[in-house]
N, C-alpha and C positions, 0 to 999 in steps of 0.2 A: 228320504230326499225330497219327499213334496215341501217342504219347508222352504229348500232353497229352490225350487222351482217357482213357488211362491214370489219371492226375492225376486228371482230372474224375470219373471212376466211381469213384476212394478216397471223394469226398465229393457222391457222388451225392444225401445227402437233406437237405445244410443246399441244393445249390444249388436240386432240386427244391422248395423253400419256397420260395427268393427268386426263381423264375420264377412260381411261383405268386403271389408277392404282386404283380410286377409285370405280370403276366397280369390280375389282379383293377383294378389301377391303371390300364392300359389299356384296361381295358372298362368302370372308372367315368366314365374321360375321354372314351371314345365314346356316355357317354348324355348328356353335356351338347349334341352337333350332335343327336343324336335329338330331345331338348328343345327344342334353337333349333328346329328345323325343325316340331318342333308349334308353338309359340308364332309363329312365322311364319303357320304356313297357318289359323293363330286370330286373330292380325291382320288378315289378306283378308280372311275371311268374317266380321269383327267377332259371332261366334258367344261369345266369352267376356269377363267383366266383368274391372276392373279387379285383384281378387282372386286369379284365376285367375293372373294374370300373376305377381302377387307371389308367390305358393306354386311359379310354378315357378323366378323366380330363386332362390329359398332352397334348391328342390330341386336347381340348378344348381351351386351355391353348396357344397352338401352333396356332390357327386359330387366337386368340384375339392379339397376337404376330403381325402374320402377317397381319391381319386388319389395326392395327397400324401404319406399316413401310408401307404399300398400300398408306392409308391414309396420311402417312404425305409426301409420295414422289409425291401425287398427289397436295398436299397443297403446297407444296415448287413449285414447276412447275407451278401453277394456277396464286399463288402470284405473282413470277419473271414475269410471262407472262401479268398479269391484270398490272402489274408499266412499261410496257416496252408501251400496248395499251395506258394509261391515258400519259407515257409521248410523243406517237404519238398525241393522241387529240392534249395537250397541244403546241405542234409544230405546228399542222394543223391551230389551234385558231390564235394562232401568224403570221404567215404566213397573215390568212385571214384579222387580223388585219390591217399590214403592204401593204397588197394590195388594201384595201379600201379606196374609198374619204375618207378622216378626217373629212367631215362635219357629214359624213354617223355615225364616232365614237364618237364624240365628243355629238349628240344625244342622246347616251345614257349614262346612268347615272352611273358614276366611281364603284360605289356600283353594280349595276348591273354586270357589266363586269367581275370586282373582284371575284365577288360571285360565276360565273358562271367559271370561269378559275381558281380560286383555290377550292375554298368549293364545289361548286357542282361535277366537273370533280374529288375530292378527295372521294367522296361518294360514285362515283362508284366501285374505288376499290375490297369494302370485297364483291360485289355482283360479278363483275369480278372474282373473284378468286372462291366462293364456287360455286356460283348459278350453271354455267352450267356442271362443274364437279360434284359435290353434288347434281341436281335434277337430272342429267343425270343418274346416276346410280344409286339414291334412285326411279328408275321409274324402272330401267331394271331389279335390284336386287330384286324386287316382285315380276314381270314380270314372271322371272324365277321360283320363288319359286311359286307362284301363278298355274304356268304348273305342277308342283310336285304335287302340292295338288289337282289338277283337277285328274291326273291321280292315285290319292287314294280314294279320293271320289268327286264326280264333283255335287253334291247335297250341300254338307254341305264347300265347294267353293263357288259356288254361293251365295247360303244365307250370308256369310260372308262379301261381298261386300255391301249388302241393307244399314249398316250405314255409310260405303263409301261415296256413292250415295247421303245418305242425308246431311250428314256434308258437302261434296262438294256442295249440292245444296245450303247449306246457307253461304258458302264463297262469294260468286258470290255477295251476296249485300257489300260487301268491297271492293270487287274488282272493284266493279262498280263503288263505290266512289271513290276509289284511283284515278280512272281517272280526276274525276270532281274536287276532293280536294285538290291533290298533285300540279298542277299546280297555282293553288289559294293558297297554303302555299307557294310556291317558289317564290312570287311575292310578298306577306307578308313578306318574310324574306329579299327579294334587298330591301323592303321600309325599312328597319330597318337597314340595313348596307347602305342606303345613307342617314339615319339622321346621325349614326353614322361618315360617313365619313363627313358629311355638319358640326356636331359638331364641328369635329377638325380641321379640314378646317379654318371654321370661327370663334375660340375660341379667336382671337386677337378682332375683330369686337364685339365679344358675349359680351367679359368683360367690351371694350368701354361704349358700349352704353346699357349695363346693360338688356342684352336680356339671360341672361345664365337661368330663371327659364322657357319662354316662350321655348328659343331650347329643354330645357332638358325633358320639355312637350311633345314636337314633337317626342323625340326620347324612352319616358319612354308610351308615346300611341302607337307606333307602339310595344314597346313589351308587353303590354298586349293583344294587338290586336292579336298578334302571340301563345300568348299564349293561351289565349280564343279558339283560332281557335282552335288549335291541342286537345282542353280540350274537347269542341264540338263535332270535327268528331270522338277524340276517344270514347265517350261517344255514339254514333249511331253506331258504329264497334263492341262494348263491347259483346249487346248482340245473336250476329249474330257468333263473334269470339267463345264465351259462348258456344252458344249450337252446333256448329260448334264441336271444341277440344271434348266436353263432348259425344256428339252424336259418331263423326268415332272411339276412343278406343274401345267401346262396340261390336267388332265384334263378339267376343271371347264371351261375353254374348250371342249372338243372337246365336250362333253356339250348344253353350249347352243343349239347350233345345230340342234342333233338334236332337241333334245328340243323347241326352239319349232314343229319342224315336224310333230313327232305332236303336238304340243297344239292345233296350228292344223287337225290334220285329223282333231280328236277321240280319238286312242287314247291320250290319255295326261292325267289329270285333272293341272290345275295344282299343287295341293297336291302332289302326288308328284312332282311337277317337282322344285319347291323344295327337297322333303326329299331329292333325290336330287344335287340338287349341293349340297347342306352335307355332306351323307355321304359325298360324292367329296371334298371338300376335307378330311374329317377322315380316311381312309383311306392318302389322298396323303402328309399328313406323316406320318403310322407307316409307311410305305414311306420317305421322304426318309431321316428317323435310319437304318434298315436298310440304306441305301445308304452311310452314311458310316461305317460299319464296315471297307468294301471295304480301305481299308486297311490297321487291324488284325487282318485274318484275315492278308494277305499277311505283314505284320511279324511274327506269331506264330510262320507255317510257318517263317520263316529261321530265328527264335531258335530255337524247338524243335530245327530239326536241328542248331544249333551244341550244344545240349543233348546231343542224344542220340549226336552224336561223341565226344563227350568220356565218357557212361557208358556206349556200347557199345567203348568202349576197350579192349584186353587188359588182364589181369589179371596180377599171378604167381599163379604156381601154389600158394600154400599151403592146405592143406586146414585147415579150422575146428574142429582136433582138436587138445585140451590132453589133451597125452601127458605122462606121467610119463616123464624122463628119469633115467637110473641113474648118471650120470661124463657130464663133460665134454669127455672126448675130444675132439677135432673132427679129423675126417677127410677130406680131401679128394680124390675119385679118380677121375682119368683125366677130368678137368674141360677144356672146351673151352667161351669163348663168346667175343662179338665185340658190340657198341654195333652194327653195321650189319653189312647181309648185304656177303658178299665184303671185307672186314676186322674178320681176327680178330684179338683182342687176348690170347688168352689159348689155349695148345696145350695139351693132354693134363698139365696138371695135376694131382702128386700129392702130398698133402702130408700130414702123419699131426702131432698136435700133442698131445700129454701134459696131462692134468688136473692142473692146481698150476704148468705151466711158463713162463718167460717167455721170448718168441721174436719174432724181430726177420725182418724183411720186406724186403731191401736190392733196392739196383739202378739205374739210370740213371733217371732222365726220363720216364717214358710208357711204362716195362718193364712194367704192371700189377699194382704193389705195392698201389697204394690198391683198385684193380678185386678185386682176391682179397678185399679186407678187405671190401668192399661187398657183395660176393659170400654173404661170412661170412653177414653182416648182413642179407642176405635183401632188400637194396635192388632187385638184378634177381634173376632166373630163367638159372642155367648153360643154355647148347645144348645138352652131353652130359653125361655123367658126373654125378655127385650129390658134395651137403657134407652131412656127418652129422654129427652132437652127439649123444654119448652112443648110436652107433647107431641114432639118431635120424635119417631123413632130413629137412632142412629144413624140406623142402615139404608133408612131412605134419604138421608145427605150424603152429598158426593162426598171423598175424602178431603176434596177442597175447603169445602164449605164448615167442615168439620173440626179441619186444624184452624181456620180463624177463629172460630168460637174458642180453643182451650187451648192453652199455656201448660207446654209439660215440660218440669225441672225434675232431673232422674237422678238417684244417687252418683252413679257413676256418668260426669257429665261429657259430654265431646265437645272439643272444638278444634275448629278447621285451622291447617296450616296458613292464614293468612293476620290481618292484625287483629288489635283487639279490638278497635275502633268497625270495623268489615265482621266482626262476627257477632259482634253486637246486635251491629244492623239488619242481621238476619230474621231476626224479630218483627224489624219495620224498616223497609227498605228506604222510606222517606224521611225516617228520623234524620234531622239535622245532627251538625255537630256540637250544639249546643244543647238540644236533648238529652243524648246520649252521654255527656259530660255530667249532667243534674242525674239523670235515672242509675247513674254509677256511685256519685257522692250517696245516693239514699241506699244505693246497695253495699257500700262499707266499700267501694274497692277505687274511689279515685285515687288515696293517695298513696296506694301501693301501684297503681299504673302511673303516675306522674315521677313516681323515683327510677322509672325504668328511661334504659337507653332513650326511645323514640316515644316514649310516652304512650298516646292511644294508636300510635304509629306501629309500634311492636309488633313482630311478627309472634305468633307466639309456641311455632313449630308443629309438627308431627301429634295430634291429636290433642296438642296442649302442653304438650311437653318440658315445655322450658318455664313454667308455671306451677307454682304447690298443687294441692286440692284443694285446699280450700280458698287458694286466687282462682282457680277454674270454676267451682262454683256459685263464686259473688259473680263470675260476669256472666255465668250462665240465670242465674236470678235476675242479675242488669237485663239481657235477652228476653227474657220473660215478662220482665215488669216493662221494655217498652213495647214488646207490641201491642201491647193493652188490650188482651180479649179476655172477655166476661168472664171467665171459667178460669182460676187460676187452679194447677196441681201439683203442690210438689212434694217429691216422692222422696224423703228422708232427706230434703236438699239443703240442710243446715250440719250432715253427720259428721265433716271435717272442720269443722269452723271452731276460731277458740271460742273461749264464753265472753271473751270483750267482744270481738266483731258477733257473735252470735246475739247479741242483746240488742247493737246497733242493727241489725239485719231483720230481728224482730218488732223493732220500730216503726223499721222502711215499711215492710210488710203489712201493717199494720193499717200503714197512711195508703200507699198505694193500692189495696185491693178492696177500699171505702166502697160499697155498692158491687162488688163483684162476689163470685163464688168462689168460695177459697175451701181447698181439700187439701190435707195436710197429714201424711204417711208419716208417723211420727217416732221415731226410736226415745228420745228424749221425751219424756212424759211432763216433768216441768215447762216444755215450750207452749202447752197444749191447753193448761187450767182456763186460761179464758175464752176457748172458744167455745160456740153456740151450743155444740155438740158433739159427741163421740161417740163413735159405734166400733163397737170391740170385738173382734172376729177373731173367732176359735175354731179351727180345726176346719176353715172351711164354710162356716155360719157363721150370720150374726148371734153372737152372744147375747149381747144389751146393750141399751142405746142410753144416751142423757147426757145432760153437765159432769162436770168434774167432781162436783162437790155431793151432786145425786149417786153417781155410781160409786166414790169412795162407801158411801151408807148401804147400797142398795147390790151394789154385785159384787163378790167375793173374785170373780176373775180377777175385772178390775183393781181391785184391793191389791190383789197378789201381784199384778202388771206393777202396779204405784211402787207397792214395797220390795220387789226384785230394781225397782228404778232406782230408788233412793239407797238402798243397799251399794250399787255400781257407784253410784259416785261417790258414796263415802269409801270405797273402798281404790278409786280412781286416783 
């Protein structure tokens, strides 16, 4: 809970207001039992006229008033203040996201993260807003009265606590559980929102091959499962909650019997009888709300730590320092890293790459072509050895400073549910509309957006959805190619494309990345013949480096990469 304590001391004095009002609210609402209980012991003794009576319901009348407006200026203040913490979480979440390896994210399961950054951080909200203004002052508003009634009779006080005490004593075993259970439901409920997301996901796959009763299995046991659970713990909570409520009301019982027997043996004047069980009954319920807390303290603790895993998470290493870089060199040496400890994917890595050149990445399947581009890219943190730009080590650029320098085009590309014309621009947020119109002709994809409904207006759905692959990857190259930074990388980003657009696209590329660094993760080994360089990674290692035409002569890997390439397409 230090996390949200945290939270809670950034905006210590709007909350300190809204305890205050609801402080003021609950001790307007404890002078209305103060009132009944005069107006009672003025009934017995018919000591006051009709008058009296009426000025004290209007007085009564007056406190429920301002209970009210207490109340709801402390609710309106609680609320604005608990959406202003959830949307810091939600900032601090993202941030921690955007600074972590990708491997580190990509670990955990969509469902989970979702879960945790919408539905969970939204739960906390109504406890946010009542919990600590609402137990705060349903603790001090007895508290006070509690003093009152000591100093009337400090006997028939005391005694009123004993079903306190024991209702308290049998909350404890729910609260115990909430610890053990709540975390165990929250882990039941991410398994159920990643079948749900694994459903829709793979609903193309599901129908193929006729697995829609086996997924819907998957997703229709995790909700019983969830439900069983919650059907369980409630059912051990029942009777503990049970005599818990039933037991702390009866204070006002335990008090009666007591107290008729000091009134019957003189030490205890009637009137203060009466006022003293209205005062227990109104004490009773500001303890009862205080009690039904019990189990949004426990559900906070879980969320908070699923919170604060995720932003005590490692980090990469980049330092928050916009370095002037002098050349684009990029250097790589004596680099060693690996996704998991005891397999490593990448050995002693050296690789030295020319400002202005274009250099191609070859190699089998899982030899760590795309992992070095990644690398580049500042996506993880290398285990040894360092990448420098411009003598630049990576890590001492902020990650700001970092993505302006390099353009990454990934096989698998995303784009955002908005147009095409808006996700372009994410490239360059100042690219005009006539920019972006020409950096699209060069990338083969105007006039497949101009034949569409709304043209670069198009929305173009849910990750890209309403788009091929290979229209998703011309305007993710369009993206690329306008932000215009030095370092261009792209990571098998022609693998959907036919061979008409792919030839035009090799063109564009060609004209647009004049003077820049061009790395090229290459599955097509024909796209590759003319560039500057190639280094051939096997198993992990550089293999061998050179031209096209040097390593056809000179490396047998090579050789065998060309002639498994040529083989595929004659066979394609």
């Amino acid at each position: 809970m230090d996390l949200l304590k945290k939270y809670i001391k950034r905006n210590k004095a709007p909350y300190f207001i809204s305890v205050l009002f609801a402080i003021l609210g609950v001790i307007s609402n404890l002078f209305v039992y103060i009132i009944l209980s005069k107006m009672i012991i003025s009934l017995i003794d018919g000591s006051q006229d009709f008058y009296y009576y009426i000025n004290k319901i209007f007085l009564i009348l007056s406190c429920l008033i301002i209970k009210e407006v207490f109340m709801f200026l402390s609710t309106m203040i609680s609320h604005k203040t608990a959406y202003k913490i959830i949307r810091d979480i939600r900032k601090s979440l993202m941030e921690k996201l955007f600074n972590m390896p990708l491997g580190d994210i990509l670990n955990e399961s969509t469902g989970k993260l979702k879960d945790i950054i919408v539905n969970q951080v939204d739960n906390t909200e109504t406890t946010l807003a009542h919990m600590i203004p609402e137990m705060t002052a349903n603790l001090i508003g007895p508290i006070i009265l509690f003093v009152y009634m000591l100093i009337l009779d400090y006997r028939l006080s005391l005694i009123s606590l004993i079903p306190l005490v024991i209702g308290g004593f049998f909350m404890t075993g729910p609260m115990k559980r909430m610890k053990v259970k709540f975390p165990q439901a929250v882990k039941i409920g991410q398994d159920m929102n990643n079948s749900v997301v694994e459903y829709i996901n793979g609903i193309e796959v599901i129908k193929t091959f006729n697995q829609g009763e086996k997924s819907y299995r998957k997703y229709r046991d995790n909700v019983y499962k969830k439900a069983n659970y919650y059907y369980d713990w409630m059912g051990e909570n029942t009777r503990d909650y049970a005599i818990s409520m039933s037991i702390a009301p009866v204070g006002i019982l335990t008090i009666i019997p007591f107290g008729l027997y000091f009134s019957m043996n003189g030490s205890l004047d009637g009137g203060v009888f009466l006022t003293l069980i209205i005062l227990s009954f109104g004490t009773i319920q500001n303890i009862m709300r205080v009690m039904t807390f019990e189990d949004d303290i426990g559900r906070m603790s879980t969320i908070f730590e699923e919170i604060k895993n995720i932003l005590s998470a490692r980090e990469l290493s980049h330092k928050n320092e916009n370095l002037d870089i002098k050349n684009y060199n990029i250097e790589i040496k004596n680099v060693d890293f690996s996704y998991e400890k005891d397999k490593q994917v990448l050995n002693n890595i050296n690789i030295n790459i020319e400002e202005g050149s274009v250099n191609a990445l070859v190699g089998e399947s899982g030899s760590g072509k795309s992992t070095i581009a990644k690398l580049i890219s500042g996506f993880w943190d290398v285990d040894s050895g360092s990448i420098s730009i411009g003598n630049v080590n990576i890590k001492d650029m902020s990650l700001e400073k970092l993505s302006t320098v390099i353009s990454y085009v990934a096989q698998d590309n995303f784009l955002f549910d908005m147009s095409i014309k808006d996700n372009i621009r994410i490239g360059n947020k100042n690219a005009s509309d006539e920019e972006i119109i020409e950096v699209c002709k060069k990338a083969a994809c105007h006039d497949f957006i101009m034949k569409l409904s709304d043209g670069y207006d198009t929305r173009v759905g849910e990750a890209g959805k309403h788009l091929s692959g290979g229209e998703r990857q011309r305007i993710s190259i369009a993206r690329a190619m306008i932000k215009n930074a030095p370092i261009v990388i792209l990571d098998e980003a022609t693998s959907y494309i036919d061979p008409e657009n792919e030839a035009l696209i090799q063109d564009a590329i060609s004209e647009l990345v004049k003077g820049k660094t061009l790395i090229i993760i290459a599955h097509r080994l024909k796209t590759i013949t003319d560039v500057d360089n190639i280094f051939v990674i096997k198993n992990g290692e550089l293999a061998c480096k050179g031209s096209h035409e040097e390593l056809l002569k000179e490396s047998k890997d090579y050789h065998n990469l060309w002639e498994t390439a040529l083989k595929g397409e004659e066979n394609a």
